[in-house]
N, C-alpha and C positions, 0 to 999 in steps of 0.2 A: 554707338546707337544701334539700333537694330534692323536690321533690313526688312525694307516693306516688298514684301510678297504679295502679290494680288493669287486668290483663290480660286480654281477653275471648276467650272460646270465636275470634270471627270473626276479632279484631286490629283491629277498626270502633273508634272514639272513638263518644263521641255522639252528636257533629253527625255523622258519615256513618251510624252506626245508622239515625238517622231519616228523613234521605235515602234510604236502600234501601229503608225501612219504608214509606213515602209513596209508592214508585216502584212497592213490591207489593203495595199495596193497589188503586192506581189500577190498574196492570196487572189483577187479579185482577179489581176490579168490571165493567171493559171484558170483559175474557174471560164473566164472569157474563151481559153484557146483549147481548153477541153471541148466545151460549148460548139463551139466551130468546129473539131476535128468530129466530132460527134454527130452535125448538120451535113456535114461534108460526105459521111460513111452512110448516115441513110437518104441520104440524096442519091447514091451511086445505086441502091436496094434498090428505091424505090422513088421516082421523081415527084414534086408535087406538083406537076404541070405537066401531063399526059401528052403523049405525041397526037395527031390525029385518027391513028387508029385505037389510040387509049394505052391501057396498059397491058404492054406484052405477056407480062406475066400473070395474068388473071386469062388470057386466051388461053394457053396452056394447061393452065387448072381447067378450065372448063370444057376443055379438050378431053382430059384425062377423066376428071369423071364421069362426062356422056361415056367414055368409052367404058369406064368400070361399073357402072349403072344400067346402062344399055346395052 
């Protein structure tokens, strides 16, 4: 007799379901932990939550060009 297969949305068997599955996952947590190393490096630039005197680095600039202006 011949074996009954059920046909899926993708046309994937199994075994390639979980290979795609494994292949988007690992994709996905790479994209995640670049994502992060990437928040993490402009965090260190630049905070998005300014100390009380604001952002240091904009004193500076504005330092320097009153001085190269004036």
């Amino acid at each position: 007799m011949m074996e009954n297969k059920r046909s899926t949305i993708t046309g994937l068997n199994e075994e390639e379901a979980k290979e795609f599955h494994s292949f988007f996952v690992s994709s996905t947590v790479g994209y995640i932990v670049i994502a992060i190393v990437a928040h993490f490096l402009v965090w260190q630039w630049r905070p998005w939550f300014p100390s009380a005197k604001g952002y240091a680095l904009l004193d500076g600039v504005t330092t320097s060009l009153t001085s190269i202006i004036g």
